[in-house]
N, C-alpha and C positions, 0 to 999 in steps of 0.2 A: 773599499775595494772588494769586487766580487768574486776574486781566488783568495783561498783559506787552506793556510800550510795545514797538511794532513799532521794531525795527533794520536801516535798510536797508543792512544788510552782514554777511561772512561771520564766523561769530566760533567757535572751538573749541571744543569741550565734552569734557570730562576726566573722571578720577575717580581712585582711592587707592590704593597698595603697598600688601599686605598684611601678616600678619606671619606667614606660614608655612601648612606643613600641621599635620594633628594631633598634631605632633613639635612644631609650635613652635617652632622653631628661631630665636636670633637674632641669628645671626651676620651680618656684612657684609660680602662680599668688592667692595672699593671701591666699596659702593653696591649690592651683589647680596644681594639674601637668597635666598640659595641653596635654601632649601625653601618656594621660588617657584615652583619649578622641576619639571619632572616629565624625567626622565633617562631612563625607557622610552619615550618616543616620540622619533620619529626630529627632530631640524631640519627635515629636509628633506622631509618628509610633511605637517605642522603644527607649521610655526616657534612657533604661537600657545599650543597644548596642550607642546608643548617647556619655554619660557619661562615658561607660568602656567599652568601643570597643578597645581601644589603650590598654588597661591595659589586656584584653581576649586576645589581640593576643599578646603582646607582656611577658604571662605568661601563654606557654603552659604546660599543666600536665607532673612533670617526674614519673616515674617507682613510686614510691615510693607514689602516693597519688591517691587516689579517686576522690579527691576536692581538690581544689586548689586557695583559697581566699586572699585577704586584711585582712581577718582574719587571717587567716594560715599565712602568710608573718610576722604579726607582732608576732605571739606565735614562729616562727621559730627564728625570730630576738633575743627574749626573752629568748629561748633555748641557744640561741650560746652564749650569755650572763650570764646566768645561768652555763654554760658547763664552764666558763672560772674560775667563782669563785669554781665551786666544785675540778676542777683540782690541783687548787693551791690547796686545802685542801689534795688532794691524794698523793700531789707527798711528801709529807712531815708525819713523824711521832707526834702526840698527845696523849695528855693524856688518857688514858683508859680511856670511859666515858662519855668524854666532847660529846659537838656537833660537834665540826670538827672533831674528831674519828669517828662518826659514819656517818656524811656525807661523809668525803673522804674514809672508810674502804666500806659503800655499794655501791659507785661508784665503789671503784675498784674492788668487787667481781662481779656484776654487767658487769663489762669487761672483766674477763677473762676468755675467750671461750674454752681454753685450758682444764682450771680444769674443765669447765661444762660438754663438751662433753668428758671427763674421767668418768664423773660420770654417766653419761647415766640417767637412772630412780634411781638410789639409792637415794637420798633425798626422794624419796616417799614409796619406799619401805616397809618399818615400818609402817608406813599407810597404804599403800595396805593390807597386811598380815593382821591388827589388822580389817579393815572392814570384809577381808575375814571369821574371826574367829565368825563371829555372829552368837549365835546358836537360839536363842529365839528373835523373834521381838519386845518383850520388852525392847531387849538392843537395839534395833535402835534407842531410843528417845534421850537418853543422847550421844550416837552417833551422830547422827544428830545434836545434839546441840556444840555440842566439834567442828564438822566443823564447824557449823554456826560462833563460834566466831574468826575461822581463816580465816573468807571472803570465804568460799565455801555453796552458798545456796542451797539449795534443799528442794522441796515440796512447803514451806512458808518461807517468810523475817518478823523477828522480830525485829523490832526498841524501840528506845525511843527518843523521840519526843514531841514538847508541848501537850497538848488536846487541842483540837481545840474550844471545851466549855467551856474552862478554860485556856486558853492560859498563866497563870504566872505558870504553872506547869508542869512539865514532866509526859509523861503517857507512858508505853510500848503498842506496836502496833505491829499490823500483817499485811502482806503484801501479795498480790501475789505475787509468785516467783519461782523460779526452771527450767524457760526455758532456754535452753542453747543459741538457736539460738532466744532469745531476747522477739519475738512477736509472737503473737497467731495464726497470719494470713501465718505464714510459715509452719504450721503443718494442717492448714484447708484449704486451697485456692485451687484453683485447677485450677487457672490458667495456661499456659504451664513454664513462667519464676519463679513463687513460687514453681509448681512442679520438675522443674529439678534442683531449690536450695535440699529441700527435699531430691532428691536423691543423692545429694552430701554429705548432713548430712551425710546420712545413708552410705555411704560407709569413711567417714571421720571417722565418731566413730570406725569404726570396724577397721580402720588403727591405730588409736589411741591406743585401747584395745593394738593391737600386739606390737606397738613399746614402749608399756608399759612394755611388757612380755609376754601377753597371747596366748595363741594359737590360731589358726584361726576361731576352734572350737566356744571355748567360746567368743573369740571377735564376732562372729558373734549373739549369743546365747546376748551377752551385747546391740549391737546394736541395737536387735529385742525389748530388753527390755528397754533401753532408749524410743526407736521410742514409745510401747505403754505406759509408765510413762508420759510422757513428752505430748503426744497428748491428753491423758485424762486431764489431768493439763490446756493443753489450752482449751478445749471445755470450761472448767469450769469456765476461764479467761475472765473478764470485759475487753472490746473493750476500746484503749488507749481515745475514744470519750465518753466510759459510763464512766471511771476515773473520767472528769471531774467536775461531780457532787460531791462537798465534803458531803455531806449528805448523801448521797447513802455511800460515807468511811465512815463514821462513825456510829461504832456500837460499844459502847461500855456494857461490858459486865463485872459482878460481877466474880468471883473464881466460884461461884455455879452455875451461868448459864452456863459461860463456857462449865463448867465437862458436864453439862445437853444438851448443844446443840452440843457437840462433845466428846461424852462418848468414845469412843473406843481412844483416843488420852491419851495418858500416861501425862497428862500435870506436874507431879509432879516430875517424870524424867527431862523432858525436862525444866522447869526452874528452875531445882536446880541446874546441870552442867552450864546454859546460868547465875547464879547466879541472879536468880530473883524469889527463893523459897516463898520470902515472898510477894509479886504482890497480890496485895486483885483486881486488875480490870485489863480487857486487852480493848483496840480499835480493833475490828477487822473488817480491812478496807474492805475484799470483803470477806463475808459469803460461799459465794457459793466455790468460791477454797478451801478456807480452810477445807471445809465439803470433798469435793473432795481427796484433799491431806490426810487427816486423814482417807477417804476410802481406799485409794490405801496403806497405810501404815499400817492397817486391814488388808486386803485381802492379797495383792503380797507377794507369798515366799519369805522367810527370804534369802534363797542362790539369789532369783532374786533380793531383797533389795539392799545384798553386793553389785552385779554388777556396781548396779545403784549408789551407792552412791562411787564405784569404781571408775567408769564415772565421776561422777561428781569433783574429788580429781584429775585426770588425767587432766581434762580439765580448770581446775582453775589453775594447778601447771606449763602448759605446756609451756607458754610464760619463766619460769624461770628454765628448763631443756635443755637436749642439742641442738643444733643446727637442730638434724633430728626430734624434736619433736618440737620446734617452728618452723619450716621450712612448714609443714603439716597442726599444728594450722593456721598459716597465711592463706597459700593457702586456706582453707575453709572460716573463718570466713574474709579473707580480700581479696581476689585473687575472690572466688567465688561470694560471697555476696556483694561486692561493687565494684570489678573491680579495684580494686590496682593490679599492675604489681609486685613489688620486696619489700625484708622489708626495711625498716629505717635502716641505720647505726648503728651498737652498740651504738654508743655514744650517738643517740639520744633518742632510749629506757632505756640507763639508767642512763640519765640526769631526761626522765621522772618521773621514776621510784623512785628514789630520792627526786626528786622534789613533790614527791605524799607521800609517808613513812614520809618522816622530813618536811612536807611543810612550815609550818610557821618557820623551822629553815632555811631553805632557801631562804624565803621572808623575816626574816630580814636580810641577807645579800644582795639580793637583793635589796629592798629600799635602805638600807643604802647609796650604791653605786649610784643608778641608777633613785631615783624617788626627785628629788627637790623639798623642800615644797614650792616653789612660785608654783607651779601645784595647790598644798593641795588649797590653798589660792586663787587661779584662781576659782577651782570647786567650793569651798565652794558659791563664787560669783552665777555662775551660776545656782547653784541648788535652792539658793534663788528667782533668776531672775524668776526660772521655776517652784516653787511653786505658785508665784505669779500670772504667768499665767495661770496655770489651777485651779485657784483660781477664779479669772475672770472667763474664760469660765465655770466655773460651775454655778453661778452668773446668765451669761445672755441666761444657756441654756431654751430654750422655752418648754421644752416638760417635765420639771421636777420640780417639788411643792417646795414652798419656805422649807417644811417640810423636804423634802429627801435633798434637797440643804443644809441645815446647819447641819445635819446629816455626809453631805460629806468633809464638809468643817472644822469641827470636825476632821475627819480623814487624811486628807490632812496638819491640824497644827501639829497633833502628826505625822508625819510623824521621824522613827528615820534616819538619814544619816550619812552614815559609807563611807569613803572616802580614800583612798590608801593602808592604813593596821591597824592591833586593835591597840589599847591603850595599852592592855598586849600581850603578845605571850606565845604561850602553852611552858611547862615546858615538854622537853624530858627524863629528869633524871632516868628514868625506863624503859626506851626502852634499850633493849642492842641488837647491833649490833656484832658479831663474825665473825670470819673467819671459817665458818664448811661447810654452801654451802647457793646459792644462794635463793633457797627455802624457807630452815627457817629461814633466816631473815627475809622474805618477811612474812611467819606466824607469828612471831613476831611483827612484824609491824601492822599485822592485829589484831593479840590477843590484844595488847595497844590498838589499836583505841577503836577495841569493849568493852573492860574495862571501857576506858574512857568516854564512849557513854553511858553503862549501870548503871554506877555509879549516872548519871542525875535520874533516876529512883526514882517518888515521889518529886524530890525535884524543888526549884523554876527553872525557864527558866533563863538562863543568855542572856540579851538583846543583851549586848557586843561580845559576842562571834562572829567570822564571820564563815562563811557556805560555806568560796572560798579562798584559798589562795591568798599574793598581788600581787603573781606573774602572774596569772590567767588572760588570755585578755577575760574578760567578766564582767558581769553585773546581779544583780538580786535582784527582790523583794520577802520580803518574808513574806506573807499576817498573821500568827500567833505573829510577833512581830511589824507588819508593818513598817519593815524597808526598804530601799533601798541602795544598797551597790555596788560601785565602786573601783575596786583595781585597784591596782598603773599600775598593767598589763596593762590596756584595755589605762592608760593615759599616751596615745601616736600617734603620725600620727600613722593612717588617721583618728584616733577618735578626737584627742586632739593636738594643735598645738601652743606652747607656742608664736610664732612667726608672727600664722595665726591672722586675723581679726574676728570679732564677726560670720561676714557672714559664715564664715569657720566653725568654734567651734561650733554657733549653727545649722547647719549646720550638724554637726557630732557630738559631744559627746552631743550638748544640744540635740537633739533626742534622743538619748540612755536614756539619764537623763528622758526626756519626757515621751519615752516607759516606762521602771520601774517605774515611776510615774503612769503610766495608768495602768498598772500591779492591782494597789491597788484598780482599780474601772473596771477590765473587769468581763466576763461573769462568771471567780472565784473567784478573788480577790473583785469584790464590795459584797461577799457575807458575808463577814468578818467584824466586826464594828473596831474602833478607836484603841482597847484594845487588836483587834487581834483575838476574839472571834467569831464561827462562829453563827454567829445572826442576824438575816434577821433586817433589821433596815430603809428599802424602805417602802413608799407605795405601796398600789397594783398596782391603775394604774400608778404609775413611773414601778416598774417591767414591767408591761407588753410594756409599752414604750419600755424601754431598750431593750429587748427581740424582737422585733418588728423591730429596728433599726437593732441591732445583726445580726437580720435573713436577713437582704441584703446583710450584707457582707457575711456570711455562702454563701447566691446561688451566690454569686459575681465568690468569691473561688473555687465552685462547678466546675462553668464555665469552667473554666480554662485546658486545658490539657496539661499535662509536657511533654509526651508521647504519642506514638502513642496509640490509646486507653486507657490510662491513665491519671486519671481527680486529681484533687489537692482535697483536703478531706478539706473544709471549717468549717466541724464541728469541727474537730478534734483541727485544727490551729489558731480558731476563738481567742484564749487567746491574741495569738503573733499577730496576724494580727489588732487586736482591738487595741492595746499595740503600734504596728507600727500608725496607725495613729492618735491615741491620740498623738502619741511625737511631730509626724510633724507639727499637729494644734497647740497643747501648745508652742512646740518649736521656728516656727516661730513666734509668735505673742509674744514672750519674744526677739527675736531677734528683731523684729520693735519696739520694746518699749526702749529696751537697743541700741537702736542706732538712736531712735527720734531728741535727740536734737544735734546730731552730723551725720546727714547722712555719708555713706559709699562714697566711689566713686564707678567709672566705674572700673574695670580696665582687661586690656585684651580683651577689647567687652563685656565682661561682667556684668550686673548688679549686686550690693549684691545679691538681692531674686534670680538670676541665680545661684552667686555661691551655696548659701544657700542649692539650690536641687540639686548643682550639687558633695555638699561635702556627701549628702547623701548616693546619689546615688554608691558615688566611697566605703561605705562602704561594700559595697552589689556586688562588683564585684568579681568572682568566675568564674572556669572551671569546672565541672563536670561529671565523666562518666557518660554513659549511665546506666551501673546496678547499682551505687549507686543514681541519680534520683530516681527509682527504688524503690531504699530500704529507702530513706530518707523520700519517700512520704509516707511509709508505718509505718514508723518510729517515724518521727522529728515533733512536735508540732508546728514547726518553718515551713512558706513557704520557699521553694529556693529564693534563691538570686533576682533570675531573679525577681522573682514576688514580691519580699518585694518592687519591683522600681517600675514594670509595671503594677502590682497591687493594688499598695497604692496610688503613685501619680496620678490617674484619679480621686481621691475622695477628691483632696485637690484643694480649688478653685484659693489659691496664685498663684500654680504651673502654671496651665492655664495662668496666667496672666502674671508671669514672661517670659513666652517663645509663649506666644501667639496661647495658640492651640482652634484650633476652630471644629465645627463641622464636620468639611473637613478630620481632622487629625484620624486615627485608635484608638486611642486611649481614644479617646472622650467618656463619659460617661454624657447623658441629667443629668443637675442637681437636677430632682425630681426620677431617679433614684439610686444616691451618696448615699454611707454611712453619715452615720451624727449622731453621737454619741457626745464622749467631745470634 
């Protein structure tokens, strides 16, 4: 599905070891696959080309991807695994019902392209007409909100969510939202590569409109009013770098200010249909859009309203319609904007697809199968090893008051760890999947969640709950419950190596561990106390320290160009980048301690601390087009690949050491110029 409940927290993103260059090799030296490796380039010129030169040439991009990572390999690995248990569920009849009824019934409606492109736009049909029939813009509120809980946003996103002052309670929350093409900066830039996306919008929607139904007329008349909805919306849009302030999010507001600071918004419609009539307070995370949105749904004709919210039903629904309307969708939002070639297989969109509607029904059969609790039992080790070290270095940091140090060290004990899958798994028994068409199951799908999600409303936060499926190759902290959580996905080569040596593991999953560990103490997570509450709980001068240190890697980042003319956004990425070398400092320094009284051997030429950087390194190995560079810089909170390696490790002094780089080498950063944070 291509809405994604907002996460307000920092979370990793990953991808997959390869298995070689075109030699194929597949040997393993403790975890190294050596024809990973490209051995003409120097360490110390491109640790990154070093480390994953064998692994870049040996996994050129096909038709089908933008990027193409160590990540990607192992979520695809994941898939084809995933794909085999849902099949066995389809090829057989079930109980009305159960969970394999509606796992194997939405795979295989999901596949078959036959009934889809029979139906052309009928699934939406009845939607379209009932938008069209708006006569009074009073009825757009409870409109508007009837989409919002089938996953189609427009204007504003309303959540529920802890409060962040009060973190053991759920609060409803607003959101900016409504852009189609994602960021603000594609409807403001004017650059020539953001301009010629822009004009592909604009002739996308208007394709869109017609292979809905409409006429050329109106689809162009839709288009116009998209483009001016959608760009007023962005002006008014917080930059993904001002986001970062959760202070600036939060505003919370009583029922009576509300009405008072946005009188023209029907707000008694619109949370009676979202079932949240009775809401005595909202958070509302950025003022100014909201004020914005509530202009524009004042002012804009009721017939220009339909359009828009036409647009918006058409463009949510399209991935689950026929053939000639996912085929357009793609080309824009994937062909255009990131430079993918051709789609995915059926099968793999709706393995995802499934896998995203029942997820924790299909993470327990995933684990069951496929995750060994000696793994559970292994991490649980290391997460302890990797408390303890950035336990210590908080300890013997110089630049921070014993005051703010036990402050931290406080929230480093209450740390919660959630590891391969819940304790409980959610109860589907109220989702009904049917045979009527692909669509509304997929509204269905979306109506439960948001049920599910609005029901939290008022009442305590459930710590337990996860925020990622197990099947999920990824990683994240999440600063309101201060947890950190590892699903069974991401524990597997090239993160985790039952078979590798410490050198290996900490190396690769103890980083990961590290980073969501650093998570809880970067420029947004240390802004959060023990209890998950956002509460300033530093000294001044520790802040200003912090901040101080911060702002080296920010211009570090700055530096950087991906692009020709194009610079890496250090503000924007400072969370993930800060997060990347807090793992590798904590990380190593829990790998020399857990293998003090048992040194590692050589093996291969290799020293542990070699391997160490060099299992890092193979995490972070990727291909990437040219126009999703592009868009990921403009996008992703995360550096590229390239620079999580060739960026992080000049800041880490082991590295130097293990490989010998000296002033001589490109790569060299004087060490009173280094990051130096935890």
């Amino acid at each position: 599905m291509r809405f994604t409940k907002y996460l307000p927290f920092a979370a990793i993103c990953l991808m997959t070891a390869g298995c070689g260059t075109g030699k194929q090799k597949a040997e393993l030296t403790a975890g190294i696959k050596l024809a990973n490796l490209d051995t003409t380039a120097l360490p110390g010129s491109s640790f990154y080309q070093y480390a994953c030169g064998g692994w870049i040439e040996g996994h050129p991009l096909s038709a089908e991807y933008s990027q193409y990572g160590s990540f990607t390999e192992l979520a695809e690995n994941n898939r084809k695994q995933i794909q085999g248990l849902i099949e066995e569920l389809a090829a057989t009849q079930h109980e009305a019902g159960s969970v394999a009824q509606k796992v194997g019934d939405l795979y295989k409606i999901a596949m078959d392209s036959v009934k889809l492109n029979q139906e052309g736009v009928a699934p939406i049909k009845a939607d379209l007409e009932q938008i069209a029939a708006l006569k009074d813009k009073q009825d757009v509120y409870a409109l508007l909100a009837n989409l919002r809980k089938q996953g189609i946003g427009a204007y504003l996103g309303m959540y529920v969510a802890a409060d962040e002052m009060n973190s053991n309670e759920n609060a409803v929350q607003t959101y900016q939202s409504g852009l189609s093409m994602g960021e603000r900066d594609y409807y403001l830039a004017a650059d020539p590569s953001t301009t010629a996306i822009r004009d592909a919008f604009r002739t996308h929607v208007q394709k869109m409109y017609q292979l809905a139904g409409f006429d050329e007329a109106t689809a162009k008349k839709g288009m116009e009013v998209v483009m001016d909805v959608e760009t007023r919306l962005a002006k008014a849009f917080r930059s993904r770098t001002e986001l970062r302030d959760p202070h600036a999010n939060y505003n919370k507001m009583s029922m009576e200010e509300i009405k008072k600071n946005y009188p023209t918004f029907n707000w008694d419609a619109y949370l009676s249909e979202l079932g949240l009539k009775d809401v005595k307070e909202i958070i509302v995370g950025q003022p100014a859009s909201l004020a914005e949105a509530a202009k524009i749904l004042d002012t804009l004709p009721v017939d220009q309203q339909s359009l828009y919210l036409q647009w918006k039903l058409i463009d949510a629904s399209a991935n689950y319609l026929s053939d000639g309307i996912a085929q357009q969708n793609f080309d824009f939002y994937d062909r255009t904007m990131s430079g993918t070639q051709e789609m995915q297989p059926r099968w793999k969109t709706a393995v995802s697809v499934v896998s995203s509607a029942l997820g924790e029904a299909v993470g327990q059969m995933y684990v069951e199968k496929y995750f060994p609790a000696a793994a559970k039992e292994r991490m649980v080790t290391l997460v302890k090893n990797l408390q303890t070290s950035l336990g210590e270095r908080i300890n013997n940091l110089p630049w921070m008051s014993d005051e703010t140090k036990q402050k931290a060290q406080e929230k480093l004990a209450t740390f919660h760890v959630k590891i391969g899958y819940p304790d409980t798994w959610k109860d589907y028994s109220t989702l009904e999947i049917k045979d009527d068409s692909y669509w509304n199951n997929i509204k269905r799908a979306n109506l439960w969640g948001y049920a599910e999600m609005v029901a939290k409303a008022g009442k305590p936060v459930d710590k337990d709950e996860w925020l990622m499926t197990p099947q999920t190759v990824n990683a994240y902290y999440n600063p309101t419950t201060n947890e950190i959580c590892f699903p069974a996905g991401i524990l597997q080569y090239p993160f985790f190596d039952m078979e590798a040596d410490d050198a290996f593991n900490y190396g690769a999953i103890g980083v990961v561990i590290g980073h969501e560990m650093t998570h809880g103490f970067d420029d947004q997570g240390r802004q959060y106390d023990k209890d998950g509450n956002l509460k300033d709980w530093w000294t001044e001068e520790d802040a200003k320290n912090f901040e101080k240190r911060a702002d080296v890697m920010v211009a570090f980042f700055d530096s950087i160009e991906v692009a020709p003319g194009v610079h890496a956004n250090g503000r924007m990425t400072l969370g993930e980048n800060i997060a990347d070398h807090g793992g590798l400092q904590v990380s190593f320094q829990a790998f020399k301690a857990a293998t003090a009284a048992a040194p590692l051997e050589v093996k291969d030429g290799f020293t542990p601390e070699q391997r160490f950087f060099l299992a890092y390194a193979n995490v972070w190995a990727n291909n990437t087009r040219p126009e999703a560079i592009l868009q990921l810089t403009k996008i992703d909170v995360h550096s590229l690949g390239k620079w999580r390696v060739d960026a992080a490790l000049p800041h880490i002094a082991a590295w130097y050491e293990a490989f010998g780089i000296t002033e001589k080498d490109p790569m060299f950063v004087p060490v009173e110029e280094r990051v130096s944070i935890w």
